[in-house]
GULUM-109063 format. One record per residue (C-alpha): residue in one letter; y, z, x. Coordinates in steps of 0.1 Angstrom, whole numbers. Each point is the difference from the previous one (the first is absolute). Layout:
<rs>
resn->A	north->Y	up->Z	east->X
...
</rs>
This chain:
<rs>
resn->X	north->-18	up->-241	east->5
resn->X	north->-11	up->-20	east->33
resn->X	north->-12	up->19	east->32
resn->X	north->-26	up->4	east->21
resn->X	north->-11	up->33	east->-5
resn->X	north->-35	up->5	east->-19
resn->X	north->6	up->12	east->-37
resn->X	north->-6	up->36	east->-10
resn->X	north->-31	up->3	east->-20
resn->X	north->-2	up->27	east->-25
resn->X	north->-22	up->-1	east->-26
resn->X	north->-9	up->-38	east->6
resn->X	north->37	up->-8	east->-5
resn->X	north->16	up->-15	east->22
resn->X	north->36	up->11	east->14
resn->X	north->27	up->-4	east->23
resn->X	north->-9	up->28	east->30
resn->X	north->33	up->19	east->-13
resn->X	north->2	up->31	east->-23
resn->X	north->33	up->16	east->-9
resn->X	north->-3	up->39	east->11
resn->X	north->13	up->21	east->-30
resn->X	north->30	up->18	east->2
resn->X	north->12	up->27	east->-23
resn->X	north->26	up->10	east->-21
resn->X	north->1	up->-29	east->-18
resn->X	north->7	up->-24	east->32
resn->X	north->-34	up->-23	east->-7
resn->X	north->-7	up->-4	east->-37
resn->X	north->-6	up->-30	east->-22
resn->X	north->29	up->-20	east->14
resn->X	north->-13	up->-1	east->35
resn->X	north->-34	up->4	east->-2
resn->X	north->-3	up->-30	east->-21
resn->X	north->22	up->-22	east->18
resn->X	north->-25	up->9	east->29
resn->X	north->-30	up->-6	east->-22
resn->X	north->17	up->-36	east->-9
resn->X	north->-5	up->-10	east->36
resn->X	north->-37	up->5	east->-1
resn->X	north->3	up->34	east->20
resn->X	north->-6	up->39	east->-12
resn->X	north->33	up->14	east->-14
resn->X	north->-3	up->37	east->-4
resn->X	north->20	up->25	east->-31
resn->X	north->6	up->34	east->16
resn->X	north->-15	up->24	east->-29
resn->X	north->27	up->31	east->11
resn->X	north->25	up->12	east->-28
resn->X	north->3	up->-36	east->-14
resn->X	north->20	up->14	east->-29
resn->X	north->29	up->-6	east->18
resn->X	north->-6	up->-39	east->-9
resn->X	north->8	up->7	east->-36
resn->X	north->28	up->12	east->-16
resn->X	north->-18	up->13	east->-28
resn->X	north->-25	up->25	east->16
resn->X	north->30	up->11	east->23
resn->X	north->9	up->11	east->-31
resn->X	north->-26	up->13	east->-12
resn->X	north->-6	up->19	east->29
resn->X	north->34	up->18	east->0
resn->X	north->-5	up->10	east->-36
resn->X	north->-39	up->16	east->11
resn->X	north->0	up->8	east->36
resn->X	north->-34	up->19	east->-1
resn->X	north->-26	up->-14	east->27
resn->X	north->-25	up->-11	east->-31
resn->X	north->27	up->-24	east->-9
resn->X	north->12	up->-11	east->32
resn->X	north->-40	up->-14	east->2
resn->X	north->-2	up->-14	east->-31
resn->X	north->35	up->-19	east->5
resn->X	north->-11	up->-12	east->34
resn->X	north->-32	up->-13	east->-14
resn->X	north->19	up->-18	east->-27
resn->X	north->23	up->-16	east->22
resn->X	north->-27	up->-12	east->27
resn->X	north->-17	up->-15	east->-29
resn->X	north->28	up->-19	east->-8
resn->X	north->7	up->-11	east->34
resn->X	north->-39	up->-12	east->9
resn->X	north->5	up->-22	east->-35
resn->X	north->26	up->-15	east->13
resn->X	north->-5	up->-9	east->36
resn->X	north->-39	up->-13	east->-13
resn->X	north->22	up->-22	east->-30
resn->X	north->25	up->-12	east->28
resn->X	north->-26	up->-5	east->30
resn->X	north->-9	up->-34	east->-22
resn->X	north->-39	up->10	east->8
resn->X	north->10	up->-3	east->39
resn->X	north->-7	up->25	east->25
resn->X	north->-14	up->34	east->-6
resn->X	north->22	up->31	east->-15
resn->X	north->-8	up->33	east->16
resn->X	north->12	up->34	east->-2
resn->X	north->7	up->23	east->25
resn->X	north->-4	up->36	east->-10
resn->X	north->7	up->30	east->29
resn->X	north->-32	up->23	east->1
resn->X	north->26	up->31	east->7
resn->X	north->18	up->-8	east->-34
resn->X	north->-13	up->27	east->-25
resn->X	north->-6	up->-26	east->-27
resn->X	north->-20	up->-21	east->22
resn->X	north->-32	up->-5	east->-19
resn->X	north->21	up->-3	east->-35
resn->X	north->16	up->-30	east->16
resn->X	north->-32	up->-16	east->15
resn->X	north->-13	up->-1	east->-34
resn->X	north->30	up->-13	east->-20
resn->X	north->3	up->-27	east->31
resn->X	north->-40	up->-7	east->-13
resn->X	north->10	up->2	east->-38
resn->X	north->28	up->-25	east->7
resn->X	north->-14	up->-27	east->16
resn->X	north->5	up->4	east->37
resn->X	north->-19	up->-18	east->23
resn->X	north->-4	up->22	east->30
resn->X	north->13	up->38	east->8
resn->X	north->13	up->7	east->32
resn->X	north->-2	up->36	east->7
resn->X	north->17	up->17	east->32
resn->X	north->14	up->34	east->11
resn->X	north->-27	up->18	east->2
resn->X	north->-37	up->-9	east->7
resn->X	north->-11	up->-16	east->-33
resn->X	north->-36	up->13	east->-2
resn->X	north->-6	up->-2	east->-37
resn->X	north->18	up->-26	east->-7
resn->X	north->-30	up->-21	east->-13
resn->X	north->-5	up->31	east->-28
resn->X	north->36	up->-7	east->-12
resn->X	north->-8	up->-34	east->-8
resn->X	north->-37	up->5	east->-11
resn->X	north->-5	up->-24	east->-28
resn->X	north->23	up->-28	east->14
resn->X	north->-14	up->-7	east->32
resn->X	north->-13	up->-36	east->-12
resn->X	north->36	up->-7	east->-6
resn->X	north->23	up->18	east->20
resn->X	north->4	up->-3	east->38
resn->X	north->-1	up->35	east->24
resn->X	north->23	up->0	east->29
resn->X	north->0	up->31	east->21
resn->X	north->27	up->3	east->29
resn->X	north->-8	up->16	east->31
resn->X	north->17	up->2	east->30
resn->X	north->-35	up->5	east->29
resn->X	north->-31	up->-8	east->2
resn->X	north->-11	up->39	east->-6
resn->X	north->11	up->-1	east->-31
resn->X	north->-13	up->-36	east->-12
resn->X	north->-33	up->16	east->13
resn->X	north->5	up->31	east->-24
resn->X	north->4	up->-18	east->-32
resn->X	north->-23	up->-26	east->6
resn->X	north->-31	up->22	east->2
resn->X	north->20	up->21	east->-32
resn->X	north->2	up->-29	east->-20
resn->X	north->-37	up->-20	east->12
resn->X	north->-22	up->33	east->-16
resn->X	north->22	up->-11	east->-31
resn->X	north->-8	up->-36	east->1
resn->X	north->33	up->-15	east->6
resn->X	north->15	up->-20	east->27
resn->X	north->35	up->-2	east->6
resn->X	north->14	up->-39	east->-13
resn->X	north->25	up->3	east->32
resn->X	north->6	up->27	east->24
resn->X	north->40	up->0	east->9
resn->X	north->12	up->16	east->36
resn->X	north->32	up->16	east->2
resn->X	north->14	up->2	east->30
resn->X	north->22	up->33	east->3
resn->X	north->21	up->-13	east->27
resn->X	north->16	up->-27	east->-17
resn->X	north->-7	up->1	east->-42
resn->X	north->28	up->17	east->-24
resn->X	north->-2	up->31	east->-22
resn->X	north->-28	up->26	east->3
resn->X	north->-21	up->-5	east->33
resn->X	north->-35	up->7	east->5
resn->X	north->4	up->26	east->31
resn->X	north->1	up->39	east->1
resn->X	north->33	up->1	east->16
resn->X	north->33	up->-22	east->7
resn->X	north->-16	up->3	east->38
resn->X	north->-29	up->-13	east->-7
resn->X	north->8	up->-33	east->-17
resn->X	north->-1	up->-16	east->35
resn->X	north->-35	up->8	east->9
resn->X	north->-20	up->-26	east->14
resn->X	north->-29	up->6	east->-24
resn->X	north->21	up->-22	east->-19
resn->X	north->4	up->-28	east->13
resn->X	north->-7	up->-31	east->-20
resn->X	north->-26	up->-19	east->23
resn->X	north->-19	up->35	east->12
resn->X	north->-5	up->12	east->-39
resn->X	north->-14	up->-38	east->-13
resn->X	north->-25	up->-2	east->34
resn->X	north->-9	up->39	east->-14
resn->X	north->-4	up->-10	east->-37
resn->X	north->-22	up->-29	east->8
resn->X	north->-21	up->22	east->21
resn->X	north->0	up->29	east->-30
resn->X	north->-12	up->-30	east->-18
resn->X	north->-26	up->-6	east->18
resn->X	north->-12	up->36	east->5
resn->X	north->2	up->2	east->-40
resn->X	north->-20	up->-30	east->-3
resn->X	north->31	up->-22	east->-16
resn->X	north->6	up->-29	east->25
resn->X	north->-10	up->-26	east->-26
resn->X	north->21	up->14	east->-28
resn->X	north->32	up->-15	east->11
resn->X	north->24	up->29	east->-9
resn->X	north->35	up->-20	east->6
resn->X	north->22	up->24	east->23
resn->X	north->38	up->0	east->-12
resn->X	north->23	up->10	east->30
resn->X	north->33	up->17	east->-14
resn->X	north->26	up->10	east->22
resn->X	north->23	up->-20	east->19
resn->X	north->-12	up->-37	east->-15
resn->X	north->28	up->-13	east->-10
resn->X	north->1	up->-24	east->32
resn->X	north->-18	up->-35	east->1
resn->X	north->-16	up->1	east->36
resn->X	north->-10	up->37	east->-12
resn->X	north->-19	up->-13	east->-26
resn->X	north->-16	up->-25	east->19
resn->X	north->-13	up->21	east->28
resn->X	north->-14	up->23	east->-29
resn->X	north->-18	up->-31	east->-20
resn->X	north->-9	up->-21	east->25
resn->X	north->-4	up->26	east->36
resn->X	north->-11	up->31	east->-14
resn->X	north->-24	up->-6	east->-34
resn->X	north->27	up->15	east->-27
resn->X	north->-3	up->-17	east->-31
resn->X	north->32	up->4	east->-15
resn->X	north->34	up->17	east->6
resn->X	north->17	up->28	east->-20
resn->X	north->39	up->-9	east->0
resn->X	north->25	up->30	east->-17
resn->X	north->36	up->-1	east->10
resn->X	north->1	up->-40	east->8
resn->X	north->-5	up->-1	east->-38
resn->X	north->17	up->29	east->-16
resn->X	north->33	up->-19	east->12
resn->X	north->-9	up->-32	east->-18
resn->X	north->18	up->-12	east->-27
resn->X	north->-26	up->7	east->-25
resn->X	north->-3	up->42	east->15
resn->X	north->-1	up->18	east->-32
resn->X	north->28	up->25	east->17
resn->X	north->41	up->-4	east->1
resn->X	north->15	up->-24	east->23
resn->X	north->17	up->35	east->16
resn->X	north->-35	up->9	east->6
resn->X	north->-7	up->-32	east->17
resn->X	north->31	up->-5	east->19
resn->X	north->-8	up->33	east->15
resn->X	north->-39	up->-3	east->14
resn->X	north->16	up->-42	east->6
resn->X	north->31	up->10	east->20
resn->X	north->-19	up->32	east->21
resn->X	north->-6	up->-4	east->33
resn->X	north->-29	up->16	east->19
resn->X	north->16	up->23	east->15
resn->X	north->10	up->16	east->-33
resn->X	north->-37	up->2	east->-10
resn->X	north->-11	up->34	east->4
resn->X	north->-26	up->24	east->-3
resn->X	north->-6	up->28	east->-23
resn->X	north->-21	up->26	east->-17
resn->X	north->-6	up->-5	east->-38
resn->X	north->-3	up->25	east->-26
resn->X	north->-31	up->-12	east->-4
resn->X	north->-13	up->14	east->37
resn->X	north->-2	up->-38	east->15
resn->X	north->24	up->-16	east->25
resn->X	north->20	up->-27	east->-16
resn->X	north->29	up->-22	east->11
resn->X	north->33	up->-8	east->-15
resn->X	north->30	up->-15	east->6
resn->X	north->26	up->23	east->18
resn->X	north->25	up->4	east->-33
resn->X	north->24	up->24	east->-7
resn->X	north->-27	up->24	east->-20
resn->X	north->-27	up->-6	east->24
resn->X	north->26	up->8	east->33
resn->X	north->11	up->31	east->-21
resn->X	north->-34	up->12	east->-4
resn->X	north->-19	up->-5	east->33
resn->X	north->32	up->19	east->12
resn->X	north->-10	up->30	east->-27
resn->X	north->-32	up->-5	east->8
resn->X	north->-10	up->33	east->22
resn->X	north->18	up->19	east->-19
resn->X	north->-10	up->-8	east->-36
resn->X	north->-37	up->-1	east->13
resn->X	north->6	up->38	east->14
resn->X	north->7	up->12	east->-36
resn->X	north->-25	up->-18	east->-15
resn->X	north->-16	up->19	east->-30
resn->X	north->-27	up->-3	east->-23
resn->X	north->22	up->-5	east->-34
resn->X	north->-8	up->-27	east->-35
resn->X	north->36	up->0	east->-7
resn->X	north->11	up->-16	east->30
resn->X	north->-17	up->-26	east->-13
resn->X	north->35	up->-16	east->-14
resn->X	north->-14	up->-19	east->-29
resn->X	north->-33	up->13	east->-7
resn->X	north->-22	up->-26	east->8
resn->X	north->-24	up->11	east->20
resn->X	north->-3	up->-36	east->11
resn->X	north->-19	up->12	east->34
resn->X	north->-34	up->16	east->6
resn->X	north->15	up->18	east->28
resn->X	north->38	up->5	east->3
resn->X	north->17	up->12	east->30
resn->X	north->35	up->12	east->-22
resn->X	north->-20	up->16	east->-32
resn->X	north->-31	up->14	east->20
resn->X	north->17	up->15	east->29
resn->X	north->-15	up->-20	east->33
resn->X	north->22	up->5	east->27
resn->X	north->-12	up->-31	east->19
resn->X	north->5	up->-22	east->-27
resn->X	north->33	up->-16	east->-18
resn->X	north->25	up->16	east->-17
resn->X	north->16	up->-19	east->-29
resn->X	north->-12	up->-13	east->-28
resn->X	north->-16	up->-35	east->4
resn->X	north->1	up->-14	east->-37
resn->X	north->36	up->7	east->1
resn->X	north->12	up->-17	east->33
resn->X	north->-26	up->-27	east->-4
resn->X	north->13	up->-9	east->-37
resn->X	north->37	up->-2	east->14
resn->X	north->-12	up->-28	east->25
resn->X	north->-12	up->-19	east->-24
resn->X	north->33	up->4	east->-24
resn->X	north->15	up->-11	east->35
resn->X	north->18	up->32	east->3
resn->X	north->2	up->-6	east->42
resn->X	north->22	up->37	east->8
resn->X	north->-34	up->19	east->-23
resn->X	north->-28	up->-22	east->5
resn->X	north->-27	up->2	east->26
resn->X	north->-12	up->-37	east->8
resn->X	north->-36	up->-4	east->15
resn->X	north->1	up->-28	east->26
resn->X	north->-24	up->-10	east->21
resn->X	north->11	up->0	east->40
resn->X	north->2	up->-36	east->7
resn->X	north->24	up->-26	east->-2
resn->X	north->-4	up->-24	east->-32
resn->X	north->-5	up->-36	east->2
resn->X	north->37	up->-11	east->-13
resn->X	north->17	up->30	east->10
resn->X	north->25	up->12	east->-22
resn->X	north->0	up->-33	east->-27
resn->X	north->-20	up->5	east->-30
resn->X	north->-21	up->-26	east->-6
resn->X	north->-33	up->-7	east->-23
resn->X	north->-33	up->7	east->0
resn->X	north->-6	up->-34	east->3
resn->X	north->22	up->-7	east->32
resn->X	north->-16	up->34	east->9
resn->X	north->-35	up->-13	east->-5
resn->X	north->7	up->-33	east->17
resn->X	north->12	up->17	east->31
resn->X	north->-31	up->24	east->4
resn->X	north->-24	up->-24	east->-2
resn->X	north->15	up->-30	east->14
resn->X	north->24	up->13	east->22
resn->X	north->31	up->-19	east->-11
resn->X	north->34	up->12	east->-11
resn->X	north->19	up->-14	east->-26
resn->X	north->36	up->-8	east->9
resn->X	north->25	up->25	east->-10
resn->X	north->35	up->-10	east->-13
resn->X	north->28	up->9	east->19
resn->X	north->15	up->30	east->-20
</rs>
């Protein structure tokens, strides 16, 4: 695709500066993250509780519903979907998976991502320090992408991963302010800190390269949060030294996002002011869209959080999905429901059970779902398609 933005490098290959930010459950798998590898750009699987993709290991699932199976099943069915978004990405593009750090089965899913044929694991929520031992033996092959939100911690698992040997392929910066699902802050408060501003953390990171002794390495910085907007993009690639953009929502509403159309006419049709802030079960801020579950909750919020209580079986379907849960393990600052659950019903496109990640800003064609092509077009060139008259 024509623009005039320099290429992403990874790996010697060259790539349009756009990667598709993961998004889970079941919202980017082979469907969309190949149709964003077709374009020449880096379309991302989301590696949580992919069984819910396949009618057959739902099945399986509610047969066997210990935690060894729910592993095994999830393995299987990220398997499946790296096969098929590499077979349908036409040898375009790169195919990564992005697997949460907080997620219990982490490490089983970096290696099965590696076993499968990924090309590069993106690995968030949660400082991903030993991410480079999870993917020992594939490191010739496989592409590391850890997201951070500040400088402080880019520091922190650069000088964690140089005694190792290993250099991060790309270094992705999520803004907290403005990306969708779990934010990397302590608290809903502190999303808006200025230590995470876009320009201030890249002028930081290139001076942490320089401290480490990196400046000629060329680690390409993704910024993630907020992207979805053409003069955005510009001012990161051509003002401030980013070498790519991280784009979630913008494409999770496309015609080829791997969730319902419910699930897409809801993050489409939401306006920003029913974006909202919230605490996770996993003990991050995250943002949603205001729905009728999400309204109920925040509303039960103070309440449910007062009687937290350190209990297994209010983990509702045994899953254990979550290193750290704020329902089954009692933490009163955290969330109080049951992620896989809600999460699962977005997808399905249940809107009145769901809760919908969405990032805070506007999207580039409003409430119309469009492709990832149009989608692509726009970002990088800055031109909207025309839009029938409805």
């Amino acid at each position: 695709m024509q623009n005039n933005f320099d290429p992403l490098i990874i790996r010697g290959k060259s790539l349009i500066p756009v990667v598709q930010g993961g998004m889970g459950v079941g919202v980017s798998a082979s469907k969309l993250s190949s149709a964003v590898a077709r374009e020449n750009g880096v379309g991302t699987i989301a590696s949580v509780d992919l069984r819910h993709l396949h009618e057959d290991l739902l099945a399986e699932s509610k047969i066997d519903s210990s935690e060894e199976k729910y592993t095994r099943l999830n393995c299987i069915a990220l398997d499946r979907e790296i096969k098929k978004a590499k077979a349908d990405s036409e040898g375009k593009g790169m195919i990564a998976v992005n697997v949460m750090k907080a997620v219990k089965d982490h490490a089983a899913y970096v290696r099965q991502a590696c076993e499968s044929g990924a090309d590069a694991i993106v690995m968030g929520a949660g400082l991903p320090l030993d991410l480079p031992e999870m993917a020992e033996g594939y490191h010739k092959d496989v592409a590391l992408f850890p997201i951070l939100s500040e400088s402080r911690g880019i520091n922190i698992v650069l000088k964690r991963w140089m005694k190792k040997g290993v250099l991060p392929d790309a270094i992705v910066i999520e803004h907290p302010a403005h990306a969708a699902g779990h934010l990397g802050a302590a608290t809903v408060d502190g999303v808006n800190d200025a230590k995470f501003e876009f320009k201030r953390v890249i002028e930081e990171t290139f001076e942490v390269f320089k401290n480490l002794g990196l400046e000629s390495e060329k680690i390409p910085l993704v910024l993630a949060g907020g992207m979805a907007n053409f003069e955005k993009v510009k001012t990161a690639l051509k003002n401030w030294g980013a070498s790519a953009v991280q784009i979630g929502t913008a494409f999770a509403v496309t015609e080829e996002g791997d969730a319902h159309i419910n699930f897409k006419k809801t993050l489409a049709g939401a306006e920003t002011e029913k974006v909202v802030e919230f605490m996770s079960v996993a003990g991050l801020p995250a943002r949603g869209v205001r729905t009728k579950f999400l309204d109920n909750y925040i509303k039960r919020e103070a309440k449910l959080q007062a009687n937290a209580k350190n209990d297994p079986r209010r983990c509702t379907q045994g899953l254990n999905c979550l290193t750290s849960c704020g329902l089954r393990d009692g933490l009163a600052k955290a969330g109080q429901f049951c992620i896989d659950i809600q999460l699962s019903a977005a997808f399905r496109g249940e809107v009145d059970k769901g809760l919908f990640f969405r990032g805070k800003d506007p999207l580039p064609f409003g409430n119309a779902i469009r492709t990832v092509q149009e989608t692509i077009h726009y970002l990088l060139n800055g031109s909207l398609p025309v839009i029938p008259a409805k």
